[in-house]
KEMAR-234916 format. One record per residue (C-alpha): x negated, y, z; residue in three letters. Coordinates in Angstrom, 1 decimal, padded with zeros to 4 digits, m for minus. Layout:
N
<east = X	north = Y	up = Z	code = ALA>;
...
END
This chain:
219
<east = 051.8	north = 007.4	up = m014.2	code = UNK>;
<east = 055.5	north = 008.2	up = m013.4	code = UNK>;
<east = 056.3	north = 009.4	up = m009.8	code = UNK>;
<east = 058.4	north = 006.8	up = m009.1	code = UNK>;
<east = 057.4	north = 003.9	up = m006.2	code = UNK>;
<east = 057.6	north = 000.4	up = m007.0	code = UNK>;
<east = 057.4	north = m001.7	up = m003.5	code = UNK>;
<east = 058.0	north = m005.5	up = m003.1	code = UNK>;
<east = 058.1	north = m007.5	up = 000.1	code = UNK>;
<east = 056.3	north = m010.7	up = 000.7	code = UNK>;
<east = 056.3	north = m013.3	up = 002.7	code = UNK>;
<east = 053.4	north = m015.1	up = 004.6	code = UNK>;
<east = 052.5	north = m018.2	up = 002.5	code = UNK>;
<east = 050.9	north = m021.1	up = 004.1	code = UNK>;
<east = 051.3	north = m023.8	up = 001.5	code = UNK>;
<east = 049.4	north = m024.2	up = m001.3	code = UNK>;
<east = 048.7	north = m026.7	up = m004.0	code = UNK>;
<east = 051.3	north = m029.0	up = m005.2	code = UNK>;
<east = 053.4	north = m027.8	up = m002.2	code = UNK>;
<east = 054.5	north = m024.9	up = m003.7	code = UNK>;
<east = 056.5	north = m026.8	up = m005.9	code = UNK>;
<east = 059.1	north = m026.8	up = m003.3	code = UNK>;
<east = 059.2	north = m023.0	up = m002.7	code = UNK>;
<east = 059.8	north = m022.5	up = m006.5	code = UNK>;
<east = 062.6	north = m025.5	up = m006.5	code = UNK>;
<east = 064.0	north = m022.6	up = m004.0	code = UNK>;
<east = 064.0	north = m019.7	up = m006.2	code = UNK>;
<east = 060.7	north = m018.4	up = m004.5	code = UNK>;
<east = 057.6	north = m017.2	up = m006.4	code = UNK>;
<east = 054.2	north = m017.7	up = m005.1	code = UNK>;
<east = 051.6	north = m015.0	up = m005.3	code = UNK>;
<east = 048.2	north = m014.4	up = m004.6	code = UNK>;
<east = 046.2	north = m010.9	up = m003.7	code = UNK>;
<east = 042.9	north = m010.6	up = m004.5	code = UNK>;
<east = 040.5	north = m007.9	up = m002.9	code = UNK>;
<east = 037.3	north = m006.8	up = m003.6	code = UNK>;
<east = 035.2	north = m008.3	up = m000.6	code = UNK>;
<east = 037.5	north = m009.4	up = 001.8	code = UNK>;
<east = 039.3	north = m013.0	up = 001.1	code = UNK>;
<east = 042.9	north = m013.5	up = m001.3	code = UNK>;
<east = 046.2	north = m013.6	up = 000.7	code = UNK>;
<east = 048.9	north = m015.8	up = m000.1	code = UNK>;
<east = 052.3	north = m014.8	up = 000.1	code = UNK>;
<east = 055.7	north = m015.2	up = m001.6	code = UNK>;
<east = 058.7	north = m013.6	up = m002.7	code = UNK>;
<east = 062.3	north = m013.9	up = m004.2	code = UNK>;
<east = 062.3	north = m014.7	up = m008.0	code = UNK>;
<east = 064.8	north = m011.8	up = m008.4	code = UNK>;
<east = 062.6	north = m009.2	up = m006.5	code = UNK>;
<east = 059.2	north = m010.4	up = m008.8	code = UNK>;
<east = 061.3	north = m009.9	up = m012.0	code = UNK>;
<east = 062.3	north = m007.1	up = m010.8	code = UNK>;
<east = 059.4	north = m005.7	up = m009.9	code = UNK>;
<east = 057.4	north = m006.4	up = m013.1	code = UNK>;
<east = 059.8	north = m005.1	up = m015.4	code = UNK>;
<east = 059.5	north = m001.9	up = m013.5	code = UNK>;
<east = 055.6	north = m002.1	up = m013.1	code = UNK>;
<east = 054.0	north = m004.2	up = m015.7	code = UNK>;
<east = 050.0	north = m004.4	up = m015.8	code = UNK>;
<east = 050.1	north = m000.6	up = m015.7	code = UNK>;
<east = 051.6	north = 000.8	up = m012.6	code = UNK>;
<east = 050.6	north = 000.5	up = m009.1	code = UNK>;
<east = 052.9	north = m001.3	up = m006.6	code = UNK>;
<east = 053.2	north = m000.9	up = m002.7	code = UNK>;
<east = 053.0	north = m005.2	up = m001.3	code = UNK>;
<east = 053.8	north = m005.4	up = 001.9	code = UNK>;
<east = 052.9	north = m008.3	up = 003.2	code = UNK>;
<east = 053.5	north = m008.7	up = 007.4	code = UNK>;
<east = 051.8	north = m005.7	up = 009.3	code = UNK>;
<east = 049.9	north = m005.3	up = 006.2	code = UNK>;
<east = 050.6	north = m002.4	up = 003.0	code = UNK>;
<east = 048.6	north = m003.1	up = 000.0	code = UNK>;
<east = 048.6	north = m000.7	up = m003.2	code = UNK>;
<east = 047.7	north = m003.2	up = m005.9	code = UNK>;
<east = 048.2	north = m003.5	up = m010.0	code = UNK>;
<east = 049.4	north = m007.2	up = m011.1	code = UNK>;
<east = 046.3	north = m009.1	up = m012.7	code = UNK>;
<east = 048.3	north = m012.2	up = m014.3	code = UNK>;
<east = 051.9	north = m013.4	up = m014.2	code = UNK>;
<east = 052.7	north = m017.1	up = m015.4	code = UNK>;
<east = 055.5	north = m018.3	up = m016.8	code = UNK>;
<east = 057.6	north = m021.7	up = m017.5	code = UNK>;
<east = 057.1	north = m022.4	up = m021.1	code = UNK>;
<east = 060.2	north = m024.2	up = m021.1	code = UNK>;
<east = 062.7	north = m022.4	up = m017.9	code = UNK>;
<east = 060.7	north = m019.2	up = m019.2	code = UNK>;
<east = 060.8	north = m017.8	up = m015.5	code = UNK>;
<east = 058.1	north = m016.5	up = m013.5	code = UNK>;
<east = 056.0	north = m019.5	up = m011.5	code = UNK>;
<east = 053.3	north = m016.8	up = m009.7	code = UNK>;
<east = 051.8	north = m013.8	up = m009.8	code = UNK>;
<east = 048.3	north = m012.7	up = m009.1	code = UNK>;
<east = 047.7	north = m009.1	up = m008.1	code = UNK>;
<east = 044.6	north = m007.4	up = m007.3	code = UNK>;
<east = 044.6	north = m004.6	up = m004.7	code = UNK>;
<east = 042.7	north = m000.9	up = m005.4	code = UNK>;
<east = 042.5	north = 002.0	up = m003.3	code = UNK>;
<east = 043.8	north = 005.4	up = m004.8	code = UNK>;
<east = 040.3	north = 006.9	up = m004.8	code = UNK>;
<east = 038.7	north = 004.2	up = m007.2	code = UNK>;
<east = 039.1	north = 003.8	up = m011.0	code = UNK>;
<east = 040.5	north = 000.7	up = m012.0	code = UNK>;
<east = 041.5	north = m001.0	up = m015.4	code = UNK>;
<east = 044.5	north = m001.5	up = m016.2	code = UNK>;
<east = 046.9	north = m002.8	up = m019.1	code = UNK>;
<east = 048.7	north = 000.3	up = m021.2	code = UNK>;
<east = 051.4	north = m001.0	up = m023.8	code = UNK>;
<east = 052.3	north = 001.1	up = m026.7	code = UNK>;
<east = 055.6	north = 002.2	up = m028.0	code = UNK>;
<east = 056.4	north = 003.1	up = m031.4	code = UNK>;
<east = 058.5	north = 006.9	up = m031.5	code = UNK>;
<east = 060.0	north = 007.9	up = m034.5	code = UNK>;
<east = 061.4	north = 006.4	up = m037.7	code = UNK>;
<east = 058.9	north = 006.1	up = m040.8	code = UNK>;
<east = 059.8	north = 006.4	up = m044.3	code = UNK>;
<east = 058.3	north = 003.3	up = m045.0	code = UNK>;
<east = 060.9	north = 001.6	up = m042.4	code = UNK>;
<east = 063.4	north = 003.6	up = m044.9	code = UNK>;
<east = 062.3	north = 002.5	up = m048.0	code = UNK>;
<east = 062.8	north = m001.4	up = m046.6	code = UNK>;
<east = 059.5	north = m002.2	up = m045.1	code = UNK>;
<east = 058.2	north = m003.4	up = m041.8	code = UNK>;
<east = 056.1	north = m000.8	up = m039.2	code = UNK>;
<east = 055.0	north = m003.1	up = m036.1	code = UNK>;
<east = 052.4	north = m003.1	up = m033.5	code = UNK>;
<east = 049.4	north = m005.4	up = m034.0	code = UNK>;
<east = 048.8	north = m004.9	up = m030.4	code = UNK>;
<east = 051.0	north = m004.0	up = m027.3	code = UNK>;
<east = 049.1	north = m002.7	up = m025.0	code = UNK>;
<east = 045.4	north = m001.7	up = m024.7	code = UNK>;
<east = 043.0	north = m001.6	up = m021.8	code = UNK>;
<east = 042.3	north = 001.5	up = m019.9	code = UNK>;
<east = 040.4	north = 003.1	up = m016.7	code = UNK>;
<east = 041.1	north = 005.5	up = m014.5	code = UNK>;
<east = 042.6	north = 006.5	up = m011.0	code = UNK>;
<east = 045.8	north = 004.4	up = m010.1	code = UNK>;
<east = 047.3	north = 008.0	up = m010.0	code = UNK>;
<east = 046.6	north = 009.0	up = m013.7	code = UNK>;
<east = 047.5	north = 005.5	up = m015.4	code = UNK>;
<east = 050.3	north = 006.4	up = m017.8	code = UNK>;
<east = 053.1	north = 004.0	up = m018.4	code = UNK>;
<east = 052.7	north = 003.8	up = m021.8	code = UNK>;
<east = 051.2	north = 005.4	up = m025.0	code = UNK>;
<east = 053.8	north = 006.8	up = m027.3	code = UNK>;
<east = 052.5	north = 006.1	up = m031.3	code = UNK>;
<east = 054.1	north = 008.4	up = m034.0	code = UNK>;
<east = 055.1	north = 006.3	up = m037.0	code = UNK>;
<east = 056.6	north = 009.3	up = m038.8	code = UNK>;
<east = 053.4	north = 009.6	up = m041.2	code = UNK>;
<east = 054.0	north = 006.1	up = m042.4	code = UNK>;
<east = 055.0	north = 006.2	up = m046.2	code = UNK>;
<east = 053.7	north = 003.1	up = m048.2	code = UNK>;
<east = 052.2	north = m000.3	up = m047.5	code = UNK>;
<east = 049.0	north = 000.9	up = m047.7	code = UNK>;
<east = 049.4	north = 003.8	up = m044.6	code = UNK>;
<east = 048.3	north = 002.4	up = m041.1	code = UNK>;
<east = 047.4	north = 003.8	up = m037.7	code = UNK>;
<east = 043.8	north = 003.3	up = m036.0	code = UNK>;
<east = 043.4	north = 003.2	up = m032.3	code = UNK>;
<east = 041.9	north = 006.8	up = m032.4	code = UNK>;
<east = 045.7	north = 008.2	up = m032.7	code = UNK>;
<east = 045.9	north = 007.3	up = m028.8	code = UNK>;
<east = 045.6	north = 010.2	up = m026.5	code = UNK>;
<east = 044.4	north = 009.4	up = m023.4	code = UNK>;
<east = 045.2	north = 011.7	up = m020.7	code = UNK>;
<east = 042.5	north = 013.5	up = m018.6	code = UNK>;
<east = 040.3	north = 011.3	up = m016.6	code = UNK>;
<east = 041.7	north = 008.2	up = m018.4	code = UNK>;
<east = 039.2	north = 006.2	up = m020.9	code = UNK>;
<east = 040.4	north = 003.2	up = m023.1	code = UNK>;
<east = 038.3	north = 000.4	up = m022.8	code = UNK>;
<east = 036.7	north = m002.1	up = m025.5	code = UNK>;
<east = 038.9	north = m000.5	up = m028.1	code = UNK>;
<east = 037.1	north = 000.6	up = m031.3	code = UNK>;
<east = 038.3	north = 002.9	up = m033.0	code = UNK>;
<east = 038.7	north = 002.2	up = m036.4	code = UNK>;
<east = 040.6	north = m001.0	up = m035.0	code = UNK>;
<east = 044.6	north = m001.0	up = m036.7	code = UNK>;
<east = 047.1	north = m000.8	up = m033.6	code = UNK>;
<east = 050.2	north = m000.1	up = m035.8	code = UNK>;
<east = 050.6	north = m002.2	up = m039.5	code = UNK>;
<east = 052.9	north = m002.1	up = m042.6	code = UNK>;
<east = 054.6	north = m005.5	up = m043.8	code = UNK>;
<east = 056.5	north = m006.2	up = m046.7	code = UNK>;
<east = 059.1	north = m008.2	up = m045.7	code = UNK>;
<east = 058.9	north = m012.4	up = m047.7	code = UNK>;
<east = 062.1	north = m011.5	up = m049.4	code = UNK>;
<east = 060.6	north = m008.3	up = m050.9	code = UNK>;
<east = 057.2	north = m010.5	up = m051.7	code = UNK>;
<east = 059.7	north = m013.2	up = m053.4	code = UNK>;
<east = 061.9	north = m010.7	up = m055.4	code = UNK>;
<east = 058.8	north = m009.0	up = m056.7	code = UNK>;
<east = 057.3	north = m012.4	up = m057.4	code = UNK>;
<east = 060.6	north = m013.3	up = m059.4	code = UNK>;
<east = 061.1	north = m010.4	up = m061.0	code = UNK>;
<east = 057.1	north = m010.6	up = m062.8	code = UNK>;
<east = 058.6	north = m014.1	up = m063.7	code = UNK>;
<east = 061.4	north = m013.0	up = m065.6	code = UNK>;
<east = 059.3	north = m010.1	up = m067.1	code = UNK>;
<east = 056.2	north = m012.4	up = m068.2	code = UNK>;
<east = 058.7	north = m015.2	up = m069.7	code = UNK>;
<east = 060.5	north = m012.7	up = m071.8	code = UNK>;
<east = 057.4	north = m011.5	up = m073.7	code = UNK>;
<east = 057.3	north = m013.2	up = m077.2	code = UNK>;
<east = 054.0	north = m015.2	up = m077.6	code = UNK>;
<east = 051.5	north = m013.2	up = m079.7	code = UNK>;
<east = 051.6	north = m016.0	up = m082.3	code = UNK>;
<east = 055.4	north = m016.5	up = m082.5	code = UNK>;
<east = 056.3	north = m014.4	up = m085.3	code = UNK>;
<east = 053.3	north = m015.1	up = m087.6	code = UNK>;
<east = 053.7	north = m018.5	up = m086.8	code = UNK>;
<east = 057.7	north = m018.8	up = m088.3	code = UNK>;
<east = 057.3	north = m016.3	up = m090.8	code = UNK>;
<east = 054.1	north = m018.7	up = m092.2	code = UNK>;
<east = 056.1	north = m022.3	up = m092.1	code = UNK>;
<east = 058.9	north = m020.4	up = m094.1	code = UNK>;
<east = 056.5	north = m019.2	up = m097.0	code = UNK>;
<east = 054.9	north = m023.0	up = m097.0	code = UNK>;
<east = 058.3	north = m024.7	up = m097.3	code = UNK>;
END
């Protein structure tokens, strides 16, 4: 986790339901914060300030709420988004305290250029993030995943390339399980596809020869 401090400042929310149709009409997103035995708050806040805020912060790092007289250190749990305005409708956090491990959402970032990207072929991520657990405190931003090994189709990279920090465990993740894939790209696929084509069509048939050089002796 990076030393820098992500706040955001919300508002008291009283409506719920249906109502908050109106607070989004005026650019405001409503959230929720849920704590481990104590009941959620509602609250609200500027459309700008929750884009900004999880751009910075993501699933993975912690961020200060302040929410009337209250401070709350909490992760975000779920974001939802317009399929159609693709803009953030609300935002559920969950608070922690900086003493207690908590699982959180780590996305992965390919570092490096492979010679398989070289040679025309596609390195990608089969998944962007995995799940982790630790102290708020030691949750990294990200997990960096070296792609300069990658040579041929056939190379791949398991989850057991990730290294955790100290005092950080990845959760549900086995593995054996591919995180980062190679992909021949369809027009690759197709020109190889045409190319055996051509080759196959240009072979004489095994007969041919035989065949001509037979009807000429029988005429």
């Amino acid at each position: 986790m990076s030393n820098e401090t992500i706040t955001l400042a919300l508002s008291e929310r009283e409506v719920s339901g249906k109502k908050v149709k109106n607070l989004r009409k005026q650019g405001i997103v409503p959230v929720v914060i849920y704590e481990k035995g104590k009941d959620s708050i509602n609250g609200s806040a500027p459309i700008l300030d929750i884009e900004r805020m999880y751009k910075s912060a993501g699933k993975h790092h912690a961020v200060e709420l302040t929410i009337g007289k209250s401070k709350k250190l909490a992760f975000v749990k779920d974001v939802t988004v317009d399929p159609v305005k693709h803009i953030y409708t609300h935002v559920a956090f969950h608070a922690v305290k900086l003493n207690e491990k908590v699982e959180a959402e780590v996305p992965l970032k390919l570092v490096g250029t492979a010679p398989a990207q070289v040679a025309g072929l596609m390195v990608r991520l089969v998944t962007d993030s995995v799940v982790v657990k630790g102290l708020p405190s030691d949750i990294p931003n990200e997990f960096e995943i070296d792609i300069t090994g990658i040579n041929t189709e056939d190379d791949d990279i398991r989850a057991n390339a990730i290294n955790p920090p100290a005092g950080i465990e990845l959760i549900n993740v086995d593995p054996d399980q591919v995180i980062v894939s190679v992909v021949v790209p369809r027009a690759e696929v197709e020109k190889a596809e045409e190319e055996e084509s051509t080759d196959a069509a240009d072979v004489p048939s095994e007969h041919g020869g035989d065949s001509e050089e037979q009807s000429t002796m029988e005429a």
